[in-house]
N, C-alpha and C positions, 0 to 999 in steps of 0.2 A: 504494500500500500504506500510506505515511505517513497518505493522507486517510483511508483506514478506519478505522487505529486509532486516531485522533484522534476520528474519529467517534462508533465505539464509546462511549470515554472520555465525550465529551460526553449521551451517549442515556445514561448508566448514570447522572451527575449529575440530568439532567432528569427521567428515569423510570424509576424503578431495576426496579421492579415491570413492567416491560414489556422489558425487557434483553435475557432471555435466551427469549423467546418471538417477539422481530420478524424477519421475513422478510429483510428486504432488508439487515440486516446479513451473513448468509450471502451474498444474491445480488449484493451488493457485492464482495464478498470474489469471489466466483467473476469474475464477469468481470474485475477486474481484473487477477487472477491470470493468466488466462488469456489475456485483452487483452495482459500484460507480454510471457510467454512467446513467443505471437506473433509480436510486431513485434520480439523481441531474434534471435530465432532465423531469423523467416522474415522482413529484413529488405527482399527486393525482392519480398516479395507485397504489395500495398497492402490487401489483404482485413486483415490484420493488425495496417494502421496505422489504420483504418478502426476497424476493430473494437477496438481498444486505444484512439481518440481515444471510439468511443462510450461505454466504460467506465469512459474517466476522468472523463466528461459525468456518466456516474451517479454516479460514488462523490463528486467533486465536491459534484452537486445534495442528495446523501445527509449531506454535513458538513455545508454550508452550511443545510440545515434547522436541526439539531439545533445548528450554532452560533448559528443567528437565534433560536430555542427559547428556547436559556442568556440569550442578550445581551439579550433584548427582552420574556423571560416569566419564566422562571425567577430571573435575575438582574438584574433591568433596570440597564443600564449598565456591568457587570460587563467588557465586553470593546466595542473598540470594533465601528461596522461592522455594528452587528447587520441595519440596512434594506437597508444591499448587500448583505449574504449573503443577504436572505432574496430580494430580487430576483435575484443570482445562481443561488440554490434555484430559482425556478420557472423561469428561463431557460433551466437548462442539464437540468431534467429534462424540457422543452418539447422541447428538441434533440435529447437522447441518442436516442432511439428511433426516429424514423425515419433519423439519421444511421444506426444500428448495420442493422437489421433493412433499412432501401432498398438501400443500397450494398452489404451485405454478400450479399443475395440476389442483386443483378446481377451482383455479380463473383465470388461465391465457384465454385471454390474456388481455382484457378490469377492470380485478381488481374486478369481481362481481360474485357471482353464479350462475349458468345455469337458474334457479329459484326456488320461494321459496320451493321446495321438498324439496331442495337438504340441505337445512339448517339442520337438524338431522346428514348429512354426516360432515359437520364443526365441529358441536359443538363435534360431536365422534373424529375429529383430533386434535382439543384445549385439548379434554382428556386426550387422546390417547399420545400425546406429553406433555405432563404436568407431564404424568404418565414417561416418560421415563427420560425427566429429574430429577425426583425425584428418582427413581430406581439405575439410572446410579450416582449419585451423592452419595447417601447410601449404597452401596455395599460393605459390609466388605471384605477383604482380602487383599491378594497382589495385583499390578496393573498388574504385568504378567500376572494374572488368565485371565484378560480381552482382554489384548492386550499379546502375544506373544513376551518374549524378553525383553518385556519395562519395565527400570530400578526395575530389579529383586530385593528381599525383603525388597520393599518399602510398605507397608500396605497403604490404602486409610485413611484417618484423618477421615474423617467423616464418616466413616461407621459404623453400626451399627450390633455389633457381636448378638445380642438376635434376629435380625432377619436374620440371616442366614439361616434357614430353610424356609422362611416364600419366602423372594425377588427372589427366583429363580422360583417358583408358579408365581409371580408377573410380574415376566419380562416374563413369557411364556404366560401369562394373554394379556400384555402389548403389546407384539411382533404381537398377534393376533389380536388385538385392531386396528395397526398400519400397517399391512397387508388388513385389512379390509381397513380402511381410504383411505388408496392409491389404492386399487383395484377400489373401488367408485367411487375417483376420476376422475382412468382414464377412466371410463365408460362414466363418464361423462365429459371428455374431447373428447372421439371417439364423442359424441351423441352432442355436441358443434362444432362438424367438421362436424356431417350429416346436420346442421341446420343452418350453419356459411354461408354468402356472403359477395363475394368482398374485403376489407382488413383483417376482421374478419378472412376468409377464409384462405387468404395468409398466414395471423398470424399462424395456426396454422399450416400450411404447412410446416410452415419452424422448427414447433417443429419435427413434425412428422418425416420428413428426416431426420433430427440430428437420435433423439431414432432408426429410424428403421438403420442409419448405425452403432447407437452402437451396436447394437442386432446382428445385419449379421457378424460383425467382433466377436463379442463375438461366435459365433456359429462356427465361421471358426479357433479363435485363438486358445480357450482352450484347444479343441483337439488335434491341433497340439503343440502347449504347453508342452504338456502332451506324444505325440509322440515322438517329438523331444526336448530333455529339452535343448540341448546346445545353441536352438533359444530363449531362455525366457527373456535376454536381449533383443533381435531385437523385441519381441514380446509387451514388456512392453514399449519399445523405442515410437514403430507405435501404440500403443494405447495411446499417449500421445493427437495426432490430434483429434483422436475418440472421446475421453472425453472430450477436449475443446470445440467440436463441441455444444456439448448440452449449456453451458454457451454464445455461439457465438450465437448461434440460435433464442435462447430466445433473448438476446439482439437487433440483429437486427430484429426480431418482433416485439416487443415493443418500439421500438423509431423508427421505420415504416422505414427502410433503406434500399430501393431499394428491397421494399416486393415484385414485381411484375418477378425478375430472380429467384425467386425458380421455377417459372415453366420450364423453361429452364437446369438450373441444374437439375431435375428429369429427365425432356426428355431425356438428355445426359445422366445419369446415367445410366436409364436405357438401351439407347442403347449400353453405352460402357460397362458396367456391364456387359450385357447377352452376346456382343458378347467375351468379356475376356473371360466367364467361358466356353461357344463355343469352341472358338479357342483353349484354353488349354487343354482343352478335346479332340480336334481332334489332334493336336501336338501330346500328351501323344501316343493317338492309333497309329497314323502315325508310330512315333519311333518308338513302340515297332514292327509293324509290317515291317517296311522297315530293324530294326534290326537282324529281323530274316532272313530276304532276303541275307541280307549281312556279316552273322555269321562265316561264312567261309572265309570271304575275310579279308587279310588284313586293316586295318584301318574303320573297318567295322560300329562300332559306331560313328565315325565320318562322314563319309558318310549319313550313319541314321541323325544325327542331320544338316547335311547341306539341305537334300532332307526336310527334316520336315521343317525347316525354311523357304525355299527358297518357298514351297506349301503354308504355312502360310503367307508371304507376298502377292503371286500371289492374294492369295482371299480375302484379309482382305478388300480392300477399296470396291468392288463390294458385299460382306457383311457385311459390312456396311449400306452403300446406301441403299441395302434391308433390312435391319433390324430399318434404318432410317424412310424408308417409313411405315414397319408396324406400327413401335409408334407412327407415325403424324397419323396416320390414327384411327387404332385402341384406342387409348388413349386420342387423343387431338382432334380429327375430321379435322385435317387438309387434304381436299382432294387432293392438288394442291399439284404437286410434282415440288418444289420449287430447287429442286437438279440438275435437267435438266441445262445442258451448255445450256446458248441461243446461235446460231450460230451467229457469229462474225459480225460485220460490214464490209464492205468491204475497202478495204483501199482507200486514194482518191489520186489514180495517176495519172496524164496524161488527156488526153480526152476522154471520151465516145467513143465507136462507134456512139450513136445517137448523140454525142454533136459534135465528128469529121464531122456529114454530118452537122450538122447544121439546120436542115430540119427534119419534122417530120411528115408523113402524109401532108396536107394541113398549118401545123405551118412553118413557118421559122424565121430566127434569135434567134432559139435556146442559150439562156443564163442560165445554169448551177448555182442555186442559194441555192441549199441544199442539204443534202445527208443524207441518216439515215442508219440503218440496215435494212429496208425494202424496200425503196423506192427513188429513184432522182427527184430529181423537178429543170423543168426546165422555167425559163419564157422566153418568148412570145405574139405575137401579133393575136386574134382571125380573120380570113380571112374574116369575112361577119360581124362583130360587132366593128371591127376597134379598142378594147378595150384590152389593157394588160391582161394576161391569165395567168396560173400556170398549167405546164402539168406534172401531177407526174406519175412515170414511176416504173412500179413494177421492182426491181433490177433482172439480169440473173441468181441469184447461186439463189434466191428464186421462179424465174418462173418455176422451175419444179418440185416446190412443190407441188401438188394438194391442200394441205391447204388452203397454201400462196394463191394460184389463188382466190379461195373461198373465203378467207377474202377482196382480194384487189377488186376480183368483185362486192362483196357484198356493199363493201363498198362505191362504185360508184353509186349501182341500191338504195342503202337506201338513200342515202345524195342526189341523182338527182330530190329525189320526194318531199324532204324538200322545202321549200321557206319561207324561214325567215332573216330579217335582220344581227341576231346576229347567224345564222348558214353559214358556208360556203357552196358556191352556186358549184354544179358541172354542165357545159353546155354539158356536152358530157363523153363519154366511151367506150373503147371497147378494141380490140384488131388487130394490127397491123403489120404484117410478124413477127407472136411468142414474140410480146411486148405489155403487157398490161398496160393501161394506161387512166386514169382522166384527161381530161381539168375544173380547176376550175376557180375561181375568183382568179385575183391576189390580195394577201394584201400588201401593204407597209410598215403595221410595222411591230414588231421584236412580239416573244411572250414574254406572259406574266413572263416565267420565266426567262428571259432575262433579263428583267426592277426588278424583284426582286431581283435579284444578284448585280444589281447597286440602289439599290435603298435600298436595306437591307429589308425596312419592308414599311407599307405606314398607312396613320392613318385611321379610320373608314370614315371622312368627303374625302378623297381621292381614297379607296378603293370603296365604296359606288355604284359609276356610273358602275365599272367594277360588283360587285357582283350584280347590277340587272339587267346588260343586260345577266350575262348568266343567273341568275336565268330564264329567260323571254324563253331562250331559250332552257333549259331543259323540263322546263315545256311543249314549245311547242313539244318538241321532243316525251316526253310522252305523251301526248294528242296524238298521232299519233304512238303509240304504239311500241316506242322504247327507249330500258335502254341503257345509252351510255356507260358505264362500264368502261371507263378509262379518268376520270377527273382528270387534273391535267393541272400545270401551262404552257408545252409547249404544250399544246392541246386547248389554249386560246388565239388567236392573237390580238394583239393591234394595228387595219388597222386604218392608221392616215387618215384623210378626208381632211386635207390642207397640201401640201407640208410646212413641216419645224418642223409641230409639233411631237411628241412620241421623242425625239431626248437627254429623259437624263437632261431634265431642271431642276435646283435645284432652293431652295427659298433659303431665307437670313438663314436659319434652318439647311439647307441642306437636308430636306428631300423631298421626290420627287414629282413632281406635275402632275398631270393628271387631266386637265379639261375634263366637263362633253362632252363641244359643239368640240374636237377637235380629239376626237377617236370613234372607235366604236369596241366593244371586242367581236371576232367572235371566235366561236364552233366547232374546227376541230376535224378529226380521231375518226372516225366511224366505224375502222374497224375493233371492237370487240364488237358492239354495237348486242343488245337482241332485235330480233322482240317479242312483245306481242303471245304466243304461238306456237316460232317458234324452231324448232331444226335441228343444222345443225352438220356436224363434227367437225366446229371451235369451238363450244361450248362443245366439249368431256367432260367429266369427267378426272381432273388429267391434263390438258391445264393450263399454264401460262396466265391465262387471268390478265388484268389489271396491274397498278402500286404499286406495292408491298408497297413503301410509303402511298399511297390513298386508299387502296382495304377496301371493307368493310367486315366485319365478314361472312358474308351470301356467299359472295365470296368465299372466301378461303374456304368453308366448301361442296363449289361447289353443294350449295344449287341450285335445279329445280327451288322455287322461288323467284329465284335473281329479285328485281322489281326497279320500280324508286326510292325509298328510301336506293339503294343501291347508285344512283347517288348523292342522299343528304347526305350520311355516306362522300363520296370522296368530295363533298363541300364543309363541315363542312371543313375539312382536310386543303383543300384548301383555306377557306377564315381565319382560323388559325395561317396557313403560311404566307400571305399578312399582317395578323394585326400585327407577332410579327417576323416574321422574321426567324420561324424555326419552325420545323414539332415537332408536338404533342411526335411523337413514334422518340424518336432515338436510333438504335441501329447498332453495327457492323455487326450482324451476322443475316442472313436472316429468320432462322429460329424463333429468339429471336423478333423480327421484326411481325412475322406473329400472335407470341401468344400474343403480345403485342396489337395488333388490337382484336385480340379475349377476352382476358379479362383484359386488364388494362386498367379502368376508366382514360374517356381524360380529360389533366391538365387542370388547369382552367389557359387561355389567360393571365386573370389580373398578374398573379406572373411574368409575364414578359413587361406587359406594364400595367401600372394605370391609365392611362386618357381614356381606355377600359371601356364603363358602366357596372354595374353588370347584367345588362338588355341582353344588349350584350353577355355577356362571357359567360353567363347561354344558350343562344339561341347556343350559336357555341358549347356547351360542349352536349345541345340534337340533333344537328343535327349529332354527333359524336354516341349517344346511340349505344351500344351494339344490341340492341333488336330492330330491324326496325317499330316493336308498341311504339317506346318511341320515335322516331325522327317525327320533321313533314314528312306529308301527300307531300310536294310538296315543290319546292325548292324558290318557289317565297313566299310561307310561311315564310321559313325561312332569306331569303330578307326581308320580311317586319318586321319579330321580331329585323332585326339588328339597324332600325332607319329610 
């Protein structure tokens, strides 16, 4: 860090006019920044030390210019040493490169070789680089000959004029040596990426989209470069980000920093990528062809460029979307087109028409107690059972949905035939002058994720009663051959058994209590629940099914067989949330959110709470498994692994 800003300092004396426009003061600054972090942090990765010795090489070769500059042009004499800097200048920017780029492509990212084959490829880059430092340090002549410009009839000190004839054989020897080495390499970095899972993976993910944006910019700049030379500032400017990229990249793979959004950043590249070079392509043709339309008219080109832009906006977000869908689909398996508006809730104004009668069917004293996007619930008294009731009522903008109908039906005829304690009980169903509707059991308490919001998190000896009565009731759901596909905390009610209790009680701790003897945690919202080999149109392909927080991989991939181990992935989820007080996966953006369930390895519990056994956090991180063969078999399984 000292060499840089030393460096700086000296290029502002030499060239002041060129300061704040040079490249390599940036790409100094990057890798050695990065080179530091590294080797402080990830002290037994050698990729680190490797990569920190090649960035000292450059920042090094990057002073010693600009002090051979000062000492030997700018100021002749001014400072001692100006002919060893400037020989140290070409030695060690002769080195840093394939020391950084050989070694670090063979061993990145764990600091080891692919295996022992590959040892014959090392010991050819210890050569190979051995040979080039000695080559580049011996080279008689001027230092111009090498570098262009740089402090012209300064001869190199250490060269040696008898082999003149001999080192230029040597270094084309050498050059080929070192092409080899790095070609190797990267082979055996591709065949380290065919073989590479899980962080390993990412690691190198996050090389690869570095190199392949330096390549696509190198393939798009130089021509135009070379087309237009008066851009070669603007050109050298925007290749400053490009080249830091790679230093950036490395770095946050190897100190493992938020390895899991280069999935997200490729997604997006590639969709905005392809539809840039799209759109710019259909602009150019538009112009020129609406130009033509308008060649005779006054203001003609202008015209041409309003109609082009104005067409270019109309279509840009609609492809998009489509161009969003192909990548989720094509690329990532995500089938679930997550881009879909859900249609709004309805606003809560006024009284119902069924809440204005009062009266519903054979119910009256209609009390208005919940409202969702789907559905109203109203409570009441059952006419022949004398017992409080809950009559949910499928909402009017969605009764004419045939979907809608479908799921809210379904989901009466599945749950009527249930009989389980910790499942909600329905007495009745049907439909009534074009209003469909459930009579269920009423509950008295709130759900469960009500009590989590005041309650923050709750400990394993409190959470406990709750995760085995639904375990008890999942299980029996699937014994009866239904996956319930949307677990989650407001799908879990806390129906209190003695007027007073669920009511927010704290301990001297303040954290919340739930005795076993004074709730009972019942299993609602059925109505995107899976018969055992059934297919309806609520289960499409490309359906919003589930809670995008909870959804299990097999979900989203809108796998056929979605089974009850997709209810134990949203458990897992769930009983996560309960111990620590925040969901596994958090993300803004929903898409980042779904790849996030698809391959980032769920945190372990402990780093946010320690009085969690290892017993514990191990069972919630397999009920989380990726692969529905690595979670339990059954949800009361993983109930009993909790304790």
């Amino acid at each position: 860090m000292a060499l840089v800003a030393l460096r700086l300092l000296l290029q502002y004396v030499n060239d002041p006019a060129s300061f704040l426009g040079n490249v390599f003061k940036v790409l100094s600054l990057a890798f050695a920044t990065v080179g530091a972090l590294i080797a402080s942090r990830r002290p037994e990765n050698p990729v680190g030390w490797i990569f920190g010795a090649g960035a000292l090489l450059l920042a090094l070769s990057d002073f010693a210019e600009q002090y051979a500059v000062y000492a030997l042009v700018t100021w002749p004499g001014a400072l001692p040493g100006g002919v060893m800097m400037a020989w140290i200048r070409l030695w060690a920017s002769t080195l840093s490169f394939p020391l950084m780029f050989t070694f670090t492509l063979l061993l990145f990212p764990n600091g080891r070789l692919l295996s022992r084959r590959w040892r014959p490829v090392m010991w050819l880059a210890v050569g190979a680089t051995g040979l080039v430092a000695i080559t580049a340090a011996l080279q008689p002549g001027p230092f111009s000959e090498r570098v262009p410009g740089f402090v012209p009839s300064i001869n190199n000190p250490f060269g040696i004029e008898g082999a003149a004839g001999v080192l230029p054989w040597v270094e084309d020897i050498v050059g080929l040596l070192i092409l080899t080495a790095e070609g190797a390499s990267a082979i055996s970095l591709i065949l380290r990426f065919r073989r590479a899972r899980g962080e390993e993976r990412q690691q190198l993910k996050w090389v690869a989209y570095a190199a392949t944006l330096f390549i696509l910019f190198y393939i798009v700049a130089v021509p135009f470069q070379r087309l237009a030379s008066q851009y070669r500032d603007a050109v050298e400017s925007a290749s400053v980000p490009v080249l830091a990229a790679l230093p950036i990249a490395v770095g946050i793979a190897i100190l493992k920093y938020r390895l899991y959004d280069i999935d997200l950043l490729i997604n997006r590249s590639l969709v905005y990528g392809t539809l840039t070079a799209l759109l710019l392509a259909l602009f150019g043709v538009s112009l020129i062809a609406i130009s033509q339309v308008f060649q005779n008219f006054a203001g003609g080109p202008l015209v041409a460029v309003a109609v082009s832009a104005g067409a270019f906006g109309i279509i840009f977000q609609p492809a998009r979307r489509r161009l969003q869908r192909f990548v989720d689909q094509r690329f990532y398996d995500i089938q679930i087109d997550y881009q879909k508006t859900p249609s709004p809730a309805p606003a809560l104004t006024g009284m119902t028409s069924v809440l204005a009668q009062t009266r519903f069917g054979a119910y009256t004293g209609l009390e208005l107690i919940g409202r969702g996007g789907m559905a109203e619930v109203y409570k009441s008294t059952h006419p022949t059972l004398g017992k409080p009731v809950a009559i949910k009522i499928l909402s009017a903008h969605l009764a004419a949905d045939p979907d809608f109908r479908k799921r809210f039906d379904r989901e009466a005829q599945v749950v009527a035939k249930l009989q389980h304690p910790n499942i909600v009980r329905v007495f009745d169903f049907g439909e009534e002058g074009g209003t469909h509707y459930m009579v269920m059991e009423y509950l008295s308490g709130k759900d469960l994720g009500a009590y989590l919001r005041e309650a923050e998190r709750l400990s394993l000896t409190q959470a406990l009663p709750i995760i085995r009565q639904i375990a008890a009731a999942l299980d029996y759901a699937h014994a009866q051959g239904l996956v319930h596909r949307d677990i989650k905390p407001s799908n879990v009610m806390l129906d209190a058994k003695d007027e007073g209790t669920l009511r927010g009680m704290k301990d001297e701790s303040s954290s919340f209590l739930i005795h076993n003897s004074s709730f009972r945690a019942v299993l609602t919202d059925f109505g995107i629940a899976k018969i055992r080999g059934g297919h309806t149109a609520v289960t499409r392909t490309g359906g919003m099914l589930g809670t995008f927080d909870y959804i299990a991989p097999e979900q989203i991939q809108a796998s056929a067989n979605v089974d009850r181990r997709a209810d134990v992935y949203a458990f897992g989820v769930l009983v996560y949330e309960m111990l620590t007080g925040e969901l596994p996966f958090k993300q803004n953006n929903v898409g980042a959110l779904l790849l996030a369930h698809l391959n980032q390895p769920p945190p372990n519990p402990r780093d946010l709470t320690l009085e969690l056994s290892r017993d514990a956090a191990d069972a919630i991180r397999r009920a989380m498994a990726k692969s529905p063969d690595d979670r339990f078999a059954r949800a009361g399984e993983f109930a009993a692994a909790l304790g």
